[in-house]
N, CA, C and O atoms as CSV, one atom per row, in Angstrom:
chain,resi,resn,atom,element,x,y,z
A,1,UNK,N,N,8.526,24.631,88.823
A,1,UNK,CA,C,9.841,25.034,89.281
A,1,UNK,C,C,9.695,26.177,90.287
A,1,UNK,O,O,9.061,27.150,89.878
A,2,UNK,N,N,10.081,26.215,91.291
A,2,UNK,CA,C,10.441,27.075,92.372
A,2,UNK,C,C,11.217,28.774,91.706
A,2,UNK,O,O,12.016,29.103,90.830
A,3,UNK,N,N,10.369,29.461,92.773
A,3,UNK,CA,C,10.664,31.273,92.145
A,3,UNK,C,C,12.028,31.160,93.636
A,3,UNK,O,O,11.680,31.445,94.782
A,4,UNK,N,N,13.183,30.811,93.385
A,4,UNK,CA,C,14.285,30.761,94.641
A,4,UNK,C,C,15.017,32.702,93.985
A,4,UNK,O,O,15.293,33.253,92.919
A,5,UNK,N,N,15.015,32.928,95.015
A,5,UNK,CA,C,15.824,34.540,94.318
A,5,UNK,C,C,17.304,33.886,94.939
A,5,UNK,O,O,17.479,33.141,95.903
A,6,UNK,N,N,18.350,34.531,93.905
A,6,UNK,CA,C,19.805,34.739,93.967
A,6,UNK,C,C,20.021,36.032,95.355
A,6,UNK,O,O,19.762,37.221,95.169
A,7,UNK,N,N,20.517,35.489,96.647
A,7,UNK,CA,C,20.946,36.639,97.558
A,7,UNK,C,C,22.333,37.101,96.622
A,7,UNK,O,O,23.111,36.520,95.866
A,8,UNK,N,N,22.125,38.710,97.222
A,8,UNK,CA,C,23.740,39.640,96.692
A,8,UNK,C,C,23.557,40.486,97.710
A,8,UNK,O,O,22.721,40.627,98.602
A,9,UNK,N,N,24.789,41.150,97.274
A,9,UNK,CA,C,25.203,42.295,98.372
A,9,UNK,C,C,24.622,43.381,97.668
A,9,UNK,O,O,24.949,43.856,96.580
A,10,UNK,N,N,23.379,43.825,98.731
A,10,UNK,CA,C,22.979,44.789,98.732
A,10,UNK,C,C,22.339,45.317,99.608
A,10,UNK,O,O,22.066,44.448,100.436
A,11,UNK,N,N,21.749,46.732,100.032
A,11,UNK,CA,C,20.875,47.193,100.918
A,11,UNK,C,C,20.060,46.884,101.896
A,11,UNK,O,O,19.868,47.066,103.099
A,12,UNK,N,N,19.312,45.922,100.211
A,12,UNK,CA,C,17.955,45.267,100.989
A,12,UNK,C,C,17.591,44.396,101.592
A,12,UNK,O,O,16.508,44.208,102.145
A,13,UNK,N,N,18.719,43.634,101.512
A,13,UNK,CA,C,19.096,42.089,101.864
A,13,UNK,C,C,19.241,41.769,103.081
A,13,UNK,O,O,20.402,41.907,103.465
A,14,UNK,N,N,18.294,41.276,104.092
A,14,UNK,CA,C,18.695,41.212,105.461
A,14,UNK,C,C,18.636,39.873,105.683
A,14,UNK,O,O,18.073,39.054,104.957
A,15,UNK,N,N,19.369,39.601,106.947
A,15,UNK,CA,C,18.792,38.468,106.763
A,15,UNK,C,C,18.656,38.301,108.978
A,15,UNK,O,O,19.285,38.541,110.009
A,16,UNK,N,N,17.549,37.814,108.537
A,16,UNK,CA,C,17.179,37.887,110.340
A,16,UNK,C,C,16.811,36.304,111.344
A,16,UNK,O,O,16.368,35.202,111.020
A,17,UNK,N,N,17.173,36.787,112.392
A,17,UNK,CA,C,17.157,35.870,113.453
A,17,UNK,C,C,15.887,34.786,113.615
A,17,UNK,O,O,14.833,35.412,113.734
A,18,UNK,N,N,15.711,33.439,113.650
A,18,UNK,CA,C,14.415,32.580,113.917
A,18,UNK,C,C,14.194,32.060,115.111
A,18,UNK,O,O,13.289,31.306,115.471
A,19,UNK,N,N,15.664,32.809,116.092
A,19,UNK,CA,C,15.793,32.180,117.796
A,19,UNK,C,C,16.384,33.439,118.148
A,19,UNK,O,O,16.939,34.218,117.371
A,20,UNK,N,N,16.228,33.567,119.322
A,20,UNK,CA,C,17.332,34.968,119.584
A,20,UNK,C,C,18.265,34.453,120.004
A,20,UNK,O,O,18.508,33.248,120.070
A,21,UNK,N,N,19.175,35.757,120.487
A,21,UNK,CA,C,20.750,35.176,120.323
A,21,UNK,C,C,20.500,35.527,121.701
A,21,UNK,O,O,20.151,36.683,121.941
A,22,UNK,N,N,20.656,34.512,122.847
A,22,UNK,CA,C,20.800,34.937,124.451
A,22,UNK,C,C,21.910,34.973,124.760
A,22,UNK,O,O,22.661,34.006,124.634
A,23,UNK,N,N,22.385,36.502,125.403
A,23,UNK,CA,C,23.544,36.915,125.721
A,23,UNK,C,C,23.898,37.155,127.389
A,23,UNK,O,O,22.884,37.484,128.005
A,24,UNK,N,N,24.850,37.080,128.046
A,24,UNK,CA,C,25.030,37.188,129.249
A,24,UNK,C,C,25.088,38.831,129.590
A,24,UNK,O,O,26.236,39.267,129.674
A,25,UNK,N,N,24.288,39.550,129.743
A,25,UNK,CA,C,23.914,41.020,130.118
A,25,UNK,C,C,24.689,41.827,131.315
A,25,UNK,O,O,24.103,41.589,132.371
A,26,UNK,N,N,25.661,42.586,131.485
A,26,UNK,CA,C,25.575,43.010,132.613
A,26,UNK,C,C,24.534,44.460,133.061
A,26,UNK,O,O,24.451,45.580,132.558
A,27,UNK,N,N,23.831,43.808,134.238
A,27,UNK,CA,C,22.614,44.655,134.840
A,27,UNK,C,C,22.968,44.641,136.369
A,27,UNK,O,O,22.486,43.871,137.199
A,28,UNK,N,N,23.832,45.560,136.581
A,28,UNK,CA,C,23.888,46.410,138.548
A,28,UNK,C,C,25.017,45.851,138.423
A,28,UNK,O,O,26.015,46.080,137.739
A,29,UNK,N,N,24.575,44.669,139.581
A,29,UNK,CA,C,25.378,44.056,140.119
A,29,UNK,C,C,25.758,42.434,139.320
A,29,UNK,O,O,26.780,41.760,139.446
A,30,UNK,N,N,24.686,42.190,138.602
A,30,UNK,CA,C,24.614,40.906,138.070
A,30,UNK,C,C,24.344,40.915,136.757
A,30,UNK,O,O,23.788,41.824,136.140
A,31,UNK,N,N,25.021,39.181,136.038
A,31,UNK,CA,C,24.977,39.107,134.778
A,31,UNK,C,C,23.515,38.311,134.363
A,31,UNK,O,O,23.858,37.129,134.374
A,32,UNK,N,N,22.594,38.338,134.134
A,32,UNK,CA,C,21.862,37.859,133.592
A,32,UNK,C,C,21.817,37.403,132.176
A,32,UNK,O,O,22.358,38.244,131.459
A,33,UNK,N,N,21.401,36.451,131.557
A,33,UNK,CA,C,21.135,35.991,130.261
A,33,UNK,C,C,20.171,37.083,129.742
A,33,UNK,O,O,19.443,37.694,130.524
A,34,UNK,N,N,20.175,37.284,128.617
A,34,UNK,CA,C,18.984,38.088,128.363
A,34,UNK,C,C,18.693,37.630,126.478
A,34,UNK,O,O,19.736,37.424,125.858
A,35,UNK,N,N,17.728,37.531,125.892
A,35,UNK,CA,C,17.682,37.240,124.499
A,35,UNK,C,C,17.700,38.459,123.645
A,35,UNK,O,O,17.144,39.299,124.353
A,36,UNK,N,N,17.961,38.916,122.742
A,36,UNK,CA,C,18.089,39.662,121.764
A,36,UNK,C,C,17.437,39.042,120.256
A,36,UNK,O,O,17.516,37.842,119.992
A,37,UNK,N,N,16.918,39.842,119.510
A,37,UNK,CA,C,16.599,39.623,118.423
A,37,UNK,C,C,18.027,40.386,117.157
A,37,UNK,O,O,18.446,41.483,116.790
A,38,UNK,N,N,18.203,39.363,116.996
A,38,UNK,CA,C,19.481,39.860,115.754
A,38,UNK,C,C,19.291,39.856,114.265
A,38,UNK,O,O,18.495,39.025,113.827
A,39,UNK,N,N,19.832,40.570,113.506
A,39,UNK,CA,C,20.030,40.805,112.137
A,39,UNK,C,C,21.486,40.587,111.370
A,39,UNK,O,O,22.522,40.197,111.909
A,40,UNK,N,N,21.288,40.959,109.892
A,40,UNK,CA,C,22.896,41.049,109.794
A,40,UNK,C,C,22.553,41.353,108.223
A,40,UNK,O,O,21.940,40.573,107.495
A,41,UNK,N,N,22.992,42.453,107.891
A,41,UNK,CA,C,22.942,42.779,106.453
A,41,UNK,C,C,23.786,42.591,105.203
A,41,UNK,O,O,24.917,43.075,105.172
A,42,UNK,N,N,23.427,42.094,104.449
A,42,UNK,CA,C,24.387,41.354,102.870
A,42,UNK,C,C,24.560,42.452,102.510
A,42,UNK,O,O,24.915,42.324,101.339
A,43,UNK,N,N,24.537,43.977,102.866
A,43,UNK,CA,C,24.710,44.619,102.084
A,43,UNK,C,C,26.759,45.187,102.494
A,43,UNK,O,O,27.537,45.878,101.836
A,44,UNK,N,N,26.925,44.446,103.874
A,44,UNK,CA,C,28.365,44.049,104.140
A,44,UNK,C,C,29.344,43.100,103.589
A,44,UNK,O,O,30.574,43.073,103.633
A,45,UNK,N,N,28.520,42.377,103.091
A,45,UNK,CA,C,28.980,40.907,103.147
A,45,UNK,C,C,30.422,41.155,102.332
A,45,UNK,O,O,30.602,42.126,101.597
A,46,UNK,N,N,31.336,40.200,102.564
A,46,UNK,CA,C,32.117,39.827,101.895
A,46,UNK,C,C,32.306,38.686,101.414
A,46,UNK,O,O,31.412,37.842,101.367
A,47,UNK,N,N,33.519,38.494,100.980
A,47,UNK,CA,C,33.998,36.889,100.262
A,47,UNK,C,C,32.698,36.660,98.757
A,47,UNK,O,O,32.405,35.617,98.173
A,48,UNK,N,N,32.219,37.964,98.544
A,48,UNK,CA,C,31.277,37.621,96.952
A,48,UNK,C,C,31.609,37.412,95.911
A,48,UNK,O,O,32.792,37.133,96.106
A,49,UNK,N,N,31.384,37.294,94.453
A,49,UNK,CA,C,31.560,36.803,93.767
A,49,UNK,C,C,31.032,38.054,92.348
A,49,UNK,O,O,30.170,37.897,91.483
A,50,UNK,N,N,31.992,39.288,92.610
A,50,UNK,CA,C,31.968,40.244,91.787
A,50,UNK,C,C,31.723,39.871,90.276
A,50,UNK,O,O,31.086,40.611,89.526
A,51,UNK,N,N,32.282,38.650,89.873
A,51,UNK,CA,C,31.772,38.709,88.326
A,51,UNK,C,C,31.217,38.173,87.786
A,51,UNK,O,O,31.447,37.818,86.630
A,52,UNK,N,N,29.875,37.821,88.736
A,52,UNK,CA,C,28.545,37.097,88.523
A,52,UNK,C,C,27.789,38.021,89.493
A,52,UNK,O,O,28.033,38.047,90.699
A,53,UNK,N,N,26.565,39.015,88.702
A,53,UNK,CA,C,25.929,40.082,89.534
A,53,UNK,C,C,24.663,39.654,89.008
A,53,UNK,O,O,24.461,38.879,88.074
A,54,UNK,N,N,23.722,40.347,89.835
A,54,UNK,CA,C,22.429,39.985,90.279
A,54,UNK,C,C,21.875,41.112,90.071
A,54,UNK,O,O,21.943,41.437,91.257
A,55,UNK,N,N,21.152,42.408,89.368
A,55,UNK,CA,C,20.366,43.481,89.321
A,55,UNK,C,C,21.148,44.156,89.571
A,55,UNK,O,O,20.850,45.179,90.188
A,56,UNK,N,N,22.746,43.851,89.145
A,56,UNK,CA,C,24.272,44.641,89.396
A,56,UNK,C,C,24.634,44.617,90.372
A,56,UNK,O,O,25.121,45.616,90.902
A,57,UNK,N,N,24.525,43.459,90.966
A,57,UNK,CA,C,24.783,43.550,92.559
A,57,UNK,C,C,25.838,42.104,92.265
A,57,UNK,O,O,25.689,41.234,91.407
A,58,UNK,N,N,27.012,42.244,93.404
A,58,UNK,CA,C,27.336,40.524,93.043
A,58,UNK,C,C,27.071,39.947,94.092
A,58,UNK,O,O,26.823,40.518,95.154
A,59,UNK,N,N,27.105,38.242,93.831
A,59,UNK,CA,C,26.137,37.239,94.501
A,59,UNK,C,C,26.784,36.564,95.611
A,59,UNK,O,O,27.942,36.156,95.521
A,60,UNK,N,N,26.085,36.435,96.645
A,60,UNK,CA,C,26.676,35.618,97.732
A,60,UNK,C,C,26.690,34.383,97.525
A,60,UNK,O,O,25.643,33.864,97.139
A,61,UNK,N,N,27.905,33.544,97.727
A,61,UNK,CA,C,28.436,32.398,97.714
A,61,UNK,C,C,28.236,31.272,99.524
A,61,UNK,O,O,28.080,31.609,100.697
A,62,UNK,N,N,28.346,30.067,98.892
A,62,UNK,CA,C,28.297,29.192,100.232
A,62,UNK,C,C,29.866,29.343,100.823
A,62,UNK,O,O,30.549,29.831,99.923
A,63,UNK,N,N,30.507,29.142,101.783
A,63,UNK,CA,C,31.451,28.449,102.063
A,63,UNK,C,C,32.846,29.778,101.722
A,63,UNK,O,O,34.035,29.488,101.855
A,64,UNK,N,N,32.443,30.956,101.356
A,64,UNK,CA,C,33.160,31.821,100.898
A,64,UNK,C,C,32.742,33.109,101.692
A,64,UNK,O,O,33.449,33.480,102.629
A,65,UNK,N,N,31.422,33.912,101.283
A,65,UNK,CA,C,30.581,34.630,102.127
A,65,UNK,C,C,30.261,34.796,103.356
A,65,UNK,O,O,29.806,33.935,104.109
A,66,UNK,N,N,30.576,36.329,103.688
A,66,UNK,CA,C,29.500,36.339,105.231
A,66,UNK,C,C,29.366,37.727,105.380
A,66,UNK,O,O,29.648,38.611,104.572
A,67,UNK,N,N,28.809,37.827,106.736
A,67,UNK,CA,C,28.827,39.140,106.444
A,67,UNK,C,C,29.393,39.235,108.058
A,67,UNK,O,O,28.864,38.617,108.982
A,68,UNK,N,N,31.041,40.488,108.263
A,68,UNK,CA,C,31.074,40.332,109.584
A,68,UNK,C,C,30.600,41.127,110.442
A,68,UNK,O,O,31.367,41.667,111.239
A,69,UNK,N,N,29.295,41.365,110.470
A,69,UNK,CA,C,28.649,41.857,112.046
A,69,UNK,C,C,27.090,41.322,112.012
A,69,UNK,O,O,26.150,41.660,111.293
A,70,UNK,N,N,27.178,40.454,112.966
A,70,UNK,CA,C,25.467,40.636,113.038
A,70,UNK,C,C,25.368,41.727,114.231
A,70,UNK,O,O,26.212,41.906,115.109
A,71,UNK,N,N,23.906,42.546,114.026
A,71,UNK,CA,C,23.401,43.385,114.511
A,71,UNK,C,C,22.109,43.171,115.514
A,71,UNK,O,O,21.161,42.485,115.129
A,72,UNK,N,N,22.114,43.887,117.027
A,72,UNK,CA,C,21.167,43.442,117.477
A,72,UNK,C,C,21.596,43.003,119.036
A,72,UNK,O,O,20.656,43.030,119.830
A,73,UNK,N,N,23.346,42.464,119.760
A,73,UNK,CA,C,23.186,41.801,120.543
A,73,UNK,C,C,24.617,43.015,121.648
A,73,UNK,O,O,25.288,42.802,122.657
A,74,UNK,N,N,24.515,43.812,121.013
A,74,UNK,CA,C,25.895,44.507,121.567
A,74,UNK,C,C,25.717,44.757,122.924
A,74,UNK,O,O,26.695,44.805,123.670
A,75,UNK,N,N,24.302,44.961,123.432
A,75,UNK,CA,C,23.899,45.316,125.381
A,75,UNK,C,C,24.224,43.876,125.939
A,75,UNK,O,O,24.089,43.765,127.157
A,76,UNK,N,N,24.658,42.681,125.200
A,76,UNK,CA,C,25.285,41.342,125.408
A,76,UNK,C,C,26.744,41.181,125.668
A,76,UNK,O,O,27.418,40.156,125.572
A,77,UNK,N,N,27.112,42.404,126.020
A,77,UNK,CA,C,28.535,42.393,125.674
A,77,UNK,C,C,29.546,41.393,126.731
A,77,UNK,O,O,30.719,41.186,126.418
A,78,UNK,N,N,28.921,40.787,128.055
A,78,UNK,CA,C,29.478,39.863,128.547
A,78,UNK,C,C,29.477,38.300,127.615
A,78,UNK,O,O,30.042,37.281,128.013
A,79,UNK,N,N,28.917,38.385,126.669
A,79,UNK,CA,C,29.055,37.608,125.383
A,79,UNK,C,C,27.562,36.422,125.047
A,79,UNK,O,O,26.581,36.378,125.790
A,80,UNK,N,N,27.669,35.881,124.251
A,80,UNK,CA,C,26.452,34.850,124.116
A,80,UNK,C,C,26.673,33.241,124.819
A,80,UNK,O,O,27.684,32.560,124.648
A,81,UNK,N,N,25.619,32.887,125.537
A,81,UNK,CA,C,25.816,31.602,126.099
A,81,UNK,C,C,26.207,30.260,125.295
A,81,UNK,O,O,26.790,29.244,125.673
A,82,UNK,N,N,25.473,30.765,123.591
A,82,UNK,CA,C,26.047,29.472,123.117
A,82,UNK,C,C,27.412,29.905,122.570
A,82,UNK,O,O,28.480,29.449,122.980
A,83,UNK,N,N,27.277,30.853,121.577
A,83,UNK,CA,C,28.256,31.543,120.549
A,83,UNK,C,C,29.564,32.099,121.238
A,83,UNK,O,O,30.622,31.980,120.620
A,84,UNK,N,N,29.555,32.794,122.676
A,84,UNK,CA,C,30.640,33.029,123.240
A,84,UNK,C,C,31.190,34.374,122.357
A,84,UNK,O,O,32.388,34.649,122.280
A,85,UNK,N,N,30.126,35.157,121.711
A,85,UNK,CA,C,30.657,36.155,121.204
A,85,UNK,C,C,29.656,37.402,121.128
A,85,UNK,O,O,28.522,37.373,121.607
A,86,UNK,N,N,30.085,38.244,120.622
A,86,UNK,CA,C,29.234,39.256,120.437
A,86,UNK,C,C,29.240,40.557,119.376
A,86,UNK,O,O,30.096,41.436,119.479
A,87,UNK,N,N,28.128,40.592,118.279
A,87,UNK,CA,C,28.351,40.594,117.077
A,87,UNK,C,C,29.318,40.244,116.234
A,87,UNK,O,O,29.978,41.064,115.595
A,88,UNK,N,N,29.553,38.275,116.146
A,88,UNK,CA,C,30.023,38.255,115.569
A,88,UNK,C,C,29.472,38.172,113.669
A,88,UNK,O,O,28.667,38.887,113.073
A,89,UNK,N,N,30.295,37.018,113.173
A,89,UNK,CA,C,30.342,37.005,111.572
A,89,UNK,C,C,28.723,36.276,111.687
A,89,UNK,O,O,28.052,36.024,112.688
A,90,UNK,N,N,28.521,36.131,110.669
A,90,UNK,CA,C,27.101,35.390,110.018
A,90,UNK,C,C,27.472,34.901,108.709
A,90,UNK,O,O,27.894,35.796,107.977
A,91,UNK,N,N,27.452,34.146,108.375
A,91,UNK,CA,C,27.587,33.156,107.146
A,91,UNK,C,C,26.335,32.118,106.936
A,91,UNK,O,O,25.549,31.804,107.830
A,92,UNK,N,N,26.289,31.503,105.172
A,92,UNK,CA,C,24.898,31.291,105.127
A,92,UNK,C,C,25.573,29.304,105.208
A,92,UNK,O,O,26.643,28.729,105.009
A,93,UNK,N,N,23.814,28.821,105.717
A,93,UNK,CA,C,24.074,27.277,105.937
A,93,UNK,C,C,23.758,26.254,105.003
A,93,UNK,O,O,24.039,25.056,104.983
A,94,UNK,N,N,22.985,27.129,104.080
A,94,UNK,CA,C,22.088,26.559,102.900
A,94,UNK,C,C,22.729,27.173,101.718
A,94,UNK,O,O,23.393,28.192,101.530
A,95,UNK,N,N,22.359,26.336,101.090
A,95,UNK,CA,C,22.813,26.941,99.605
A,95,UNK,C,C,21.808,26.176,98.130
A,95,UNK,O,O,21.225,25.124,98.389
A,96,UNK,N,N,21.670,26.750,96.686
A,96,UNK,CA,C,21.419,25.734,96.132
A,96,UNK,C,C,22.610,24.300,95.499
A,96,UNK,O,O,23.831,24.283,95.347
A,97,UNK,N,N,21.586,23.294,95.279
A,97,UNK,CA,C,22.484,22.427,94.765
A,97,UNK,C,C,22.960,22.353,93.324
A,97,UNK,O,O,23.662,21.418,92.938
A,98,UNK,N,N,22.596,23.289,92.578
A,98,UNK,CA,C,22.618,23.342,91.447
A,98,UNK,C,C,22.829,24.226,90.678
A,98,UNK,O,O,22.847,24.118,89.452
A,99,UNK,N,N,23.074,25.538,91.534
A,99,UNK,CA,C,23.441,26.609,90.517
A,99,UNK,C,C,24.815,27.187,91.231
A,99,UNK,O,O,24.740,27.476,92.425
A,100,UNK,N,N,25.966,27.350,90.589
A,100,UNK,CA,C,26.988,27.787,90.943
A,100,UNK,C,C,27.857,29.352,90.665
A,100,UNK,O,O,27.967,29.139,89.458
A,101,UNK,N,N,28.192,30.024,90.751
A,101,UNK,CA,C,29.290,30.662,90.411
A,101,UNK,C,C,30.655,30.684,91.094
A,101,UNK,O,O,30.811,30.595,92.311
A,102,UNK,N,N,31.762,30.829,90.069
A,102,UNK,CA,C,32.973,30.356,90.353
A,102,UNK,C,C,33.189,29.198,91.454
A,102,UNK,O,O,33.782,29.185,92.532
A,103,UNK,N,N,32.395,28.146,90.671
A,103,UNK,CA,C,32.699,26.671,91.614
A,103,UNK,C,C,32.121,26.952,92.577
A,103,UNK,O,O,31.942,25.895,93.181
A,104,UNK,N,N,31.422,28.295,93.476
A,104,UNK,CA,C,30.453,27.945,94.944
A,104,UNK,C,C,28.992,28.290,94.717
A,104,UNK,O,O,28.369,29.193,94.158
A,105,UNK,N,N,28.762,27.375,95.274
A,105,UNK,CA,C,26.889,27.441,95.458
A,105,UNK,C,C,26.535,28.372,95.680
A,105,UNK,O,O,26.980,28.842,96.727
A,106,UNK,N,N,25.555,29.225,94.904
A,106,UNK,CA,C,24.725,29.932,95.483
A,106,UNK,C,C,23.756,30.172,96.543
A,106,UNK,O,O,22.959,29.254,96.737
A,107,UNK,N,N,23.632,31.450,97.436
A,107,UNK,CA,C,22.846,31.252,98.054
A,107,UNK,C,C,21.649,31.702,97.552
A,107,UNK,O,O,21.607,32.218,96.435
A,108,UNK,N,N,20.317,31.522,98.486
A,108,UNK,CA,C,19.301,32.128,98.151
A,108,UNK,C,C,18.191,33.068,99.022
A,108,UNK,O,O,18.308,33.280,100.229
A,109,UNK,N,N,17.275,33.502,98.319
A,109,UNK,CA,C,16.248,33.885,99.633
A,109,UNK,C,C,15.653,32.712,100.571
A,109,UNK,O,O,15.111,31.751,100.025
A,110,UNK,N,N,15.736,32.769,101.778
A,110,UNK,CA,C,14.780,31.414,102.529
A,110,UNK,C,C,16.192,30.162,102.995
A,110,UNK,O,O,16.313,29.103,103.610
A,111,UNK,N,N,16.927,31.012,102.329
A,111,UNK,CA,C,18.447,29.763,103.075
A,111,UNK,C,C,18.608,30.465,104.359
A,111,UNK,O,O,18.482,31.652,104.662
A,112,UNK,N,N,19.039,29.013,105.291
A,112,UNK,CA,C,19.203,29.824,106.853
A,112,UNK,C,C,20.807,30.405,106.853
A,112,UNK,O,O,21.399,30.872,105.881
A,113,UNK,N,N,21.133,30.297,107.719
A,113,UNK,CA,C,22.385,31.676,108.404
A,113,UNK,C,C,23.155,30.951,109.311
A,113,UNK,O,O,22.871,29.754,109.336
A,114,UNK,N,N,23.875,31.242,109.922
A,114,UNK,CA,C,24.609,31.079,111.510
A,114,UNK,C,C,25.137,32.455,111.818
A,114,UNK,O,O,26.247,32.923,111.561
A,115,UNK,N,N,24.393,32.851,112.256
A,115,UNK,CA,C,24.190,34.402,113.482
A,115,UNK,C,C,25.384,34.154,114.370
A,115,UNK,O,O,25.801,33.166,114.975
A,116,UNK,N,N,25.767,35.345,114.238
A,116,UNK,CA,C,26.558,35.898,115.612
A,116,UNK,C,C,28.434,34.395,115.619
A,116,UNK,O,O,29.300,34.098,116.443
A,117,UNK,N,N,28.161,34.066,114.482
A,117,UNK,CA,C,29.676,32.825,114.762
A,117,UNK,C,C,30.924,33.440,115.310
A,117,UNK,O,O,31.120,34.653,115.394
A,118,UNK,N,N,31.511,32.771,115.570
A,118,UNK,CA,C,33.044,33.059,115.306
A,118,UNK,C,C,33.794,33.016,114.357
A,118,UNK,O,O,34.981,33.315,114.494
C-alpha cells in the first residue's frame, strides 16, 4: 500500500510549479513573454474541511479548495499568455479515489494543481 500523505492547511505545504507560468512582461518600451517559476501555499487555502484535521491542521478537499494567490508571477503583470491572469487562484487536479471527507476527495502529497487559474 502506498505512504500518500493527507495535504492541509498549513505552513509547510507548498505546492510548486512543473512548467512556468509565461507572462507578458512590461520591459522599456516592449512587452515581452517572460517565464516565471510559481508557487502557492496551503497554508492560505480555503474552502477546507475544518472537522476532519490532519496533525490539527484541516484537510484540503477536491472541487471545494484552493488557495487564492499563487506566488511568483507579479513582474507579469501585463498578465499570462495562457491563464490571462496574474496571481491568480490554484486549486488541486488530483485527488484520492477513495478517501473522503464531508463527501470530497481528498487531496494528497504528489497530486498536481492548476497554477495561477481564474
Amino acid at each position: 500500500m502506498a505512504d500518500n500523505v493527507m495535504a492541509r492547511k498549513q505552513g509547510k505545504w507548498t505546492v510548486i510549479s512543473i512548467a512556468p507560468d509565461v507572462c507578458k512582461t512590461p520591459m522599456g518600451s516592449s512587452i515581452p513573454p517572460v517565464p516565471y517559476p510559481v508557487t502557492a501555499e496551503l497554508k492560505t487555502s480555503t474552502g477546507v474541511v475544518p472537522s476532519v484535521r490532519v496533525n490539527g491542521h484541516p484537510v484540503v478537499v477536491y472541487k471545494r479548495s484552493y488557495t487564492p494567490t499563487t506566488i511568483g508571477d507579479a513582474a507579469g503583470r501585463a498578465k499570462g499568455i495562457k491563464s490571462g491572469t496574474v496571481e491568480g487562484k490554484c486549486h488541486p487536479l488530483e485527488h484520492s479515489n477513495t478517501v473522503r471527507a464531508e463527501g470530497r476527495h481528498l487531496v494528497r502529497h504528489g497530486d498536481l494543481f492548476w497554477m495561477n487559474g481564474s
